[in-house]
SEVO-654381 format. One record per residue (C-alpha): residue number from 1; residue in three letters; y, x, z. Coordinates in pm, 1 decimal. Layout:
<domis>
DOMI resi resn    north     east       up
DOMI  NUM  ALA        Y        X        Z
...
</domis>
This chain:
<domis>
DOMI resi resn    north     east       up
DOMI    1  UNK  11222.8   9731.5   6340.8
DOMI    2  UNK  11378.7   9597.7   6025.1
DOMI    3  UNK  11704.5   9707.7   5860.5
DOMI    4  UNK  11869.2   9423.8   5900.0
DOMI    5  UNK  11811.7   9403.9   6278.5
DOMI    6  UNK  12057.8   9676.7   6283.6
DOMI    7  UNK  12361.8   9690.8   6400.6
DOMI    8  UNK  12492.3   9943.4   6177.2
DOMI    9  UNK  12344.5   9796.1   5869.1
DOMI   10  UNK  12598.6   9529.1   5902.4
DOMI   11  UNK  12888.6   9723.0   5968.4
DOMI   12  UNK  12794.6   9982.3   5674.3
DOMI   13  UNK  12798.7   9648.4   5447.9
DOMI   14  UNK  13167.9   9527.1   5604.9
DOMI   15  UNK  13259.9   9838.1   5498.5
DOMI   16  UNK  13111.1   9845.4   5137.3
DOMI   17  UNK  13270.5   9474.0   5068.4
DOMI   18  UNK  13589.5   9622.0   5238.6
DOMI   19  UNK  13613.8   9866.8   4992.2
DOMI   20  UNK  13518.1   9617.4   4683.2
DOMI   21  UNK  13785.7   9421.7   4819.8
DOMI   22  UNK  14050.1   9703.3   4797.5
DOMI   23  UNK  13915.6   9742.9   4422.9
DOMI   24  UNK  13890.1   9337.4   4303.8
DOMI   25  UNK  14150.5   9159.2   4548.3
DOMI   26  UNK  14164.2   8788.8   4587.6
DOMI   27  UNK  14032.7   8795.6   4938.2
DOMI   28  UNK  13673.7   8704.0   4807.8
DOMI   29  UNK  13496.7   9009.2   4950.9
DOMI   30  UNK  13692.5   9062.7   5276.0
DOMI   31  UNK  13563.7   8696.4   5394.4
DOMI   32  UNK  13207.9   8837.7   5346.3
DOMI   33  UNK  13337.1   9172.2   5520.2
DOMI   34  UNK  13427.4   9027.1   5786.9
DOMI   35  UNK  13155.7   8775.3   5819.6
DOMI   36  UNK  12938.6   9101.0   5820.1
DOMI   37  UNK  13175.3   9252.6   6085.5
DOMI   38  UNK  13161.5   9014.7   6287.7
DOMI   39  UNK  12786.5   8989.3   6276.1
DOMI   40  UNK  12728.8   9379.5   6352.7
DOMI   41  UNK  12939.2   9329.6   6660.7
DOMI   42  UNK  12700.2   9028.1   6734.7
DOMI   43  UNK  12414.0   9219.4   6690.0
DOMI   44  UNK  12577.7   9555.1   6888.6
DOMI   45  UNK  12657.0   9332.3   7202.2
DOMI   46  UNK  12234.6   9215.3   7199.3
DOMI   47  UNK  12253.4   8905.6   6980.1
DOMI   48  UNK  11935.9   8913.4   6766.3
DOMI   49  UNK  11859.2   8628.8   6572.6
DOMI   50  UNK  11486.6   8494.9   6528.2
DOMI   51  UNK  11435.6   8604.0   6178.1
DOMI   52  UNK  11583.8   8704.3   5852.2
DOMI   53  UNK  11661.1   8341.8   5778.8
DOMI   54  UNK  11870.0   8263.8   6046.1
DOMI   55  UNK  11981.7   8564.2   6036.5
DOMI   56  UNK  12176.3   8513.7   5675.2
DOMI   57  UNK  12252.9   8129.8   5793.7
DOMI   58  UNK  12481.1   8319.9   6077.8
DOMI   59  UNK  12601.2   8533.1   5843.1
DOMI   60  UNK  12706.2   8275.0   5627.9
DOMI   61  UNK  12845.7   8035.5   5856.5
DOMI   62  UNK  13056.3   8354.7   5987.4
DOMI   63  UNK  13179.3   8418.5   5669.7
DOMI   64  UNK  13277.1   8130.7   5551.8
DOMI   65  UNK  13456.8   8051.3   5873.4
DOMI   66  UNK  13691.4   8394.6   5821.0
DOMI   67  UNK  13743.6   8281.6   5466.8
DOMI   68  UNK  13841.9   7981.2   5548.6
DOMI   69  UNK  14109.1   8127.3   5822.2
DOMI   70  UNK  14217.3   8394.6   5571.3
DOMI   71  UNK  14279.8   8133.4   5283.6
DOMI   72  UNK  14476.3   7883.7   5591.0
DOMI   73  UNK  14676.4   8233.9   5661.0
DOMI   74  UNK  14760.3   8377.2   5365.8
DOMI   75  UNK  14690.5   8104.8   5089.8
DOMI   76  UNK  14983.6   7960.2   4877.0
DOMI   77  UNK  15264.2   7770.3   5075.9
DOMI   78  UNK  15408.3   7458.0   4989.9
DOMI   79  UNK  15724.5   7493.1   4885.5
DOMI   80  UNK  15681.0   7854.8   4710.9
DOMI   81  UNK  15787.6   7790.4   4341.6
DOMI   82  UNK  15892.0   8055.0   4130.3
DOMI   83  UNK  16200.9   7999.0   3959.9
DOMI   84  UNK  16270.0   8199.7   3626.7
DOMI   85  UNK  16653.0   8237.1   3596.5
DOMI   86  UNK  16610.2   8457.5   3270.4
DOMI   87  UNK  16397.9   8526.4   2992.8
DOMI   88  UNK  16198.8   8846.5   2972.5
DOMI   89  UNK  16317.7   8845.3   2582.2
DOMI   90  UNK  16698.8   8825.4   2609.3
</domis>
């Protein structure tokens, strides 16, 4: 049975882009986290895709999809302008 069949492959891979994420934030990694998350669980509950192709199309699709949530939830808000009152000089 391949590795990436497993179940516990994907979460040990959430986990390693969870961690990258805690070291280089900007929510880049913790979309792919997730997406890989999500896909363990998938795989855990008896989903198993056809082959390693579709397997990665899932994955992306799934990752994407939290990115795109994340970014919706905690992007930049209109109406948040920073407003400098004083000069870090005087």
């Amino acid at each position: 049975m391949p590795l990436w069949t497993e179940w516990w492959v994907w979460m040990s891979g959430a986990l390693i882009l969870a961690t990258l994420e805690v070291l280089l934030p900007g929510y880049i990694f913790l979309g792919f986290a997730m997406g890989a998350a999500v896909m363990g669980v998938l795989l855990l509950f008896g989903l198993s895709a056809a082959g390693f192709a579709v397997t990665l199309v899932i994955f992306a699709v799934l990752s994407l999809i939290s990115y795109i949530l994340m970014r919706k939830y905690f992007g930049l808000r209109s109406g948040q302008v920073k407003i400098w009152d004083t000069d870090i000089n005087e």
